[in-house]
Each structure stands twice: as structure tokens, then as C-alpha cells.
C-alpha positions as CSV (number, residue, x, y, z in Angstrom):
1,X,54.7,156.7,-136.3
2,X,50.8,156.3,-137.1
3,X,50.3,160.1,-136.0
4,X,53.2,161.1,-138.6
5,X,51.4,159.8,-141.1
6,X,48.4,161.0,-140.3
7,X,46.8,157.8,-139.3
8,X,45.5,156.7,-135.4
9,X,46.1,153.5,-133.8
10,X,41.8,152.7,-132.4
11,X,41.7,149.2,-130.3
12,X,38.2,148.0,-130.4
13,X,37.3,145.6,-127.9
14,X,34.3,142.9,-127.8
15,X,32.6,139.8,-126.9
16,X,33.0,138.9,-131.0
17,X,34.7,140.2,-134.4
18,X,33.0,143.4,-135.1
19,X,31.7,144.9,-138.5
20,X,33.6,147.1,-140.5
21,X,30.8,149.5,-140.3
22,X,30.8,149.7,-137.0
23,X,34.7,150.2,-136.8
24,X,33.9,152.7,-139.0
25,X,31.4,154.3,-136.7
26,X,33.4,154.0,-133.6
27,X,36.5,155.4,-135.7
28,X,33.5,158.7,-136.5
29,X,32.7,158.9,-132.7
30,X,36.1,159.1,-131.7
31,X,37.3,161.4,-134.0
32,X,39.5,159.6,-136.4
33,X,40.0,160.5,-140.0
34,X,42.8,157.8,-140.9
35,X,41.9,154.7,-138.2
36,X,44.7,151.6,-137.7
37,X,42.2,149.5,-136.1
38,X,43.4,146.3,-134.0
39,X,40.9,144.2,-132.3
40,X,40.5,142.8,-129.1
41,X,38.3,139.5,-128.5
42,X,37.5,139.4,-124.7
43,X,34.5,137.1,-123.6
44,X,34.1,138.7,-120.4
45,X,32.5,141.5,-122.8
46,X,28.7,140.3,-122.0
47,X,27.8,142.6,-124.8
48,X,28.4,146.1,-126.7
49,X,31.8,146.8,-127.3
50,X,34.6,149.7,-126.1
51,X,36.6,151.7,-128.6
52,X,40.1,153.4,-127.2
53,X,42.1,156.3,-129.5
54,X,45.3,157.8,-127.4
55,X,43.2,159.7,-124.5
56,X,39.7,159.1,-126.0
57,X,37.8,155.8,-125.2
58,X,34.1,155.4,-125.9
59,X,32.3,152.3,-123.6
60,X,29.0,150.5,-125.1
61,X,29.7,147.8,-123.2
62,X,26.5,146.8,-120.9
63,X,28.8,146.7,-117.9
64,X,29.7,150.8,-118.9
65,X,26.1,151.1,-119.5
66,X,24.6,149.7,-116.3
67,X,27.7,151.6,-114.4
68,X,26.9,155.1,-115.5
69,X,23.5,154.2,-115.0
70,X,24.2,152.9,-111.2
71,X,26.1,156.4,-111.4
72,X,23.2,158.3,-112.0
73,X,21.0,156.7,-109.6
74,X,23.3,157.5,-106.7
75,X,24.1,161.0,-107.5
76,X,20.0,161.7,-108.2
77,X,19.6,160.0,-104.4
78,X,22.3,162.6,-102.7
């Protein structure tokens, strides 16, 4: 129904509430012109926070970061 009108359903997800500035940035990153944004409050989020459009998801999360990062260090060590 969203994507009839236009509009995209982006689920935000965090430690705490997050700004509208920064949904707005996330919303940007992801490519959304008309964003439905819900929020999810998880305190397992150490810090940073995950944004997820349909297929698209963007992770600033410090687990995401210090994955790719653990990522990068084994593939550079093959």
C-alpha cells in the first residue's frame, strides 16, 4: 500500500530514539524519497544504529562495524 502511494516503509533500529535528522539521513542513504519510518528500540544495540528499506539495509551498528572489519582482516591474511 505504501509503494502505491509512493511512500517506503524504513525500520530504524537502535540502542535509543533517534533524531529526525538522522532518520532523515538514513531515509537519503537508502534511497527513499517518501519514508514511513517505524522504530525499533533494542538495547542489545551497544551503539550506532541499522536502517532496513524492502531489500536495502544499511548497518552502523558497532557490532556491523567491527564485523566487516574482522572481515577485512581475514580476507587481507588469505
Amino acid at each position: 500500500e505504501l509503494a502505491k502511494r509512493g511512500s517506503a516503509q524504513v525500520t530504524i533500529t537502535a540502542a535509543h530514539e533517534v533524531s529526525e535528522q538522522t532518520k532523515t539521513q538514513l531515509a537519503e542513504l537508502l534511497n527513499v524519497k517518501k519514508p514511513v519510518f517505524s522504530e525499533v528500540i533494542d538495547p542489545s544495540v551497544i551503539g550506532g544504529v541499522k536502517a532496513r528499506s524492502g531489500e536495502s539495509e544499511i548497518d552502523l551498528t558497532v557490532r556491523g562495524r567491527l564485523n566487516r572489519f574482522k572481515t577485512n582482516i581475514v580476507n587481507s591474511g588469505s
